[in-house]
N, C-alpha and C positions, 0 to 999 in steps of 0.2 A: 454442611452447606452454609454459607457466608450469605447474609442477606443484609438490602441497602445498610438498616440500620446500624448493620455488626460492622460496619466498612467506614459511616463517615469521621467516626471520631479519633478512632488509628491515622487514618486519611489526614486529616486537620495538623494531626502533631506531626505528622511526618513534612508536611510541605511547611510548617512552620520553621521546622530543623533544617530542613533543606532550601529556603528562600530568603531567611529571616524577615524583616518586616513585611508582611502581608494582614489584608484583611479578608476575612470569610464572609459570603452574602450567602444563603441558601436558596434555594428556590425561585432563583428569579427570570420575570416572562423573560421572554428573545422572541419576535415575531411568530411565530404558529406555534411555539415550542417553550419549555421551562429549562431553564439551566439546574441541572442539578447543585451545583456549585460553581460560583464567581469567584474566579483570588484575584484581589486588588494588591498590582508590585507598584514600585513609586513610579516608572516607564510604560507599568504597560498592565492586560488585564489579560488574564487565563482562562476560559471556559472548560468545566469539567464533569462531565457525563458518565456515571457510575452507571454499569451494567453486573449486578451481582449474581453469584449461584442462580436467583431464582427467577432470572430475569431475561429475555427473548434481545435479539436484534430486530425485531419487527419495526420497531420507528425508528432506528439510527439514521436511516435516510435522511430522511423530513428532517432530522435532529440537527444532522451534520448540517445539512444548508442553510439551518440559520446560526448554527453556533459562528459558521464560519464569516455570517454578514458583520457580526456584533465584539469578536474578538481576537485580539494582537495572536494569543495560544491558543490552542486546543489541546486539551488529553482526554486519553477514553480508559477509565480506572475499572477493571473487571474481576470477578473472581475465578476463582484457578479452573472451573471448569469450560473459562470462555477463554483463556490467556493463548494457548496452541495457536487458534484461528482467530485472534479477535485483528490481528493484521490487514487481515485481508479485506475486514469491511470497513475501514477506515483511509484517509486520505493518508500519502506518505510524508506527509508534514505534520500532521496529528502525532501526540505525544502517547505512550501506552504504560500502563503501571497496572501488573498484578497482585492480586490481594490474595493470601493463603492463608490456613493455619498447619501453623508446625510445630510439634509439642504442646498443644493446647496453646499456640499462643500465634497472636494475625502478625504474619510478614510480608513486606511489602518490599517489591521487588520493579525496578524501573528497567522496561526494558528497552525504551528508548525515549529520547527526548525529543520534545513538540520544538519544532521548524517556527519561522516564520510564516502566520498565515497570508498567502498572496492574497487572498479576497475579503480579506477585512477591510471594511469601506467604513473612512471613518464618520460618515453622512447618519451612518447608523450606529455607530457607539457612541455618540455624543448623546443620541436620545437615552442615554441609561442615565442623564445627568434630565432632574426637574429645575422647572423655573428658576426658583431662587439660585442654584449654581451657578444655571447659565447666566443671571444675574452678577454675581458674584464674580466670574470670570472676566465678565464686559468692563467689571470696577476696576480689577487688576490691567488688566489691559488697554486701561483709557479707552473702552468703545465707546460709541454712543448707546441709550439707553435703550432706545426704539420702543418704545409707551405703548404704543398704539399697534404695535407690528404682534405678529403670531408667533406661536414658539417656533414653527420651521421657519418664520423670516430669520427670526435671533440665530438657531442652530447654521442656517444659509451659512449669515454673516460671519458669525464665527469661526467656521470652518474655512471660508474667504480670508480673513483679515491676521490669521495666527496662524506662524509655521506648523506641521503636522507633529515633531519633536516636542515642540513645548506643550503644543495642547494634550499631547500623550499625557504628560506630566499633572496638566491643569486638572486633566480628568480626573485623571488617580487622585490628586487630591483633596478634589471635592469627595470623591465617593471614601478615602479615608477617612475627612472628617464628618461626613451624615450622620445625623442622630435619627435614630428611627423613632427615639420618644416623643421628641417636636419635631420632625419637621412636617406631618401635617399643620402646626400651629405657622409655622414658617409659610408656609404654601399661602394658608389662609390671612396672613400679612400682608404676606407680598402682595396679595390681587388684592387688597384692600386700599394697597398703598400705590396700585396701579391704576385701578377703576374702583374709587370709592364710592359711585353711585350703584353697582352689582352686590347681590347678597351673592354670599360665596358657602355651595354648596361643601358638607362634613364628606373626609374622606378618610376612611382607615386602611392601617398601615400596621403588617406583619412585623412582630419586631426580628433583626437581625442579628445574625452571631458578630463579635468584631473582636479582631486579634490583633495583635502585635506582635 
């Protein structure tokens, strides 16, 4: 019996073989829900939902309806004793990938590939990017700074002002280069350097796998 943990790291080399440059986020929120795994491609972003030997469909639901608000893909990675039926609970644009062992050894077996998801709003994958990105974005773009505006004025705009194409792009590479060692330090600048008269509450930050 194959459990999460026996799964993600077979997992990682294998989409690294097969995507080449990507980056690994684990565990990150989605509206009600946790991603098991984020793969940042340089176009686009993958949501991936490992369901192992020892693990139910009970929350797929709830799962799939935000995976599908926050990202470009979707795959549902399960092990061999969900692979038969794991079709059926899943959207037919979702990607599927079984995990086995064969000879004492984990094989991993695609048995189709993730579609485009229609209901990827990009209103809400933009919020996987923090301030300073969005920041960062605005520079590249000649936007206005908007000082005094809220992060959904910024996201608003941004999502107004830059074709959907590019900002695919933009996004991806903010989140390839985030440093999870600073950029609470990063956060804590920027609102420093935005509203110097606010004391700017500590916030910690889970560090991240990152690949190449």
């Amino acid at each position: 019996m194959l459990h999460d943990k026996d799964i993600r790291e077979p997992l990682f080399e294998y989409l690294e073989e097969t995507h080449g440059k990507i980056r690994i986020i684990e565990e990150k929120n989605m509206g009600e829900s946790r991603a098991d795994v984020v793969m940042i491609c340089p176009e686009s972003i993958t949501g991936i939902e490992i369901k192992s030997d020892a693990d139910t469909y009970t929350r797929l639901e709830g799962q799939i309806k935000d995976y599908d608000k926050f990202f470009d893909y979707n795959i549902l990675v399960v092990g061999s004793t969900h692979a038969a039926g794991a079709a059926e609970h899943i959207p037919e644009y979702w990607g599927l990938i079984s995990v086995e062992v064969i000879d004492e050894k984990i094989d991993i077996y695609k048995i189709r590939d993730p579609q485009l998801n229609p209901k990827c709003d990009i209103k809400n994958k933009i919020r996987l990017l923090w301030r300073p990105e969005l920041a960062h974005i605005q520079e590249i773009c000649k936007l206005p700074v908007y000082k005094a505006k809220s992060k959904d004025f910024v996201r608003e705009a941004i999502v107004q002002k830059i074709p959907r194409p590019l900002l695919d792009t933009l996004i991806s590479d903010e989140l390839f280069e985030r440093d999870y060692n600073t950029i609470a330090e990063s956060i804590k600048r920027y609102r420093q350097e935005q509203h110097p008269e606010k004391r700017v509450r500590k916030k910690s930050f889970r560090h991240k796998r990152k690949r190449k």
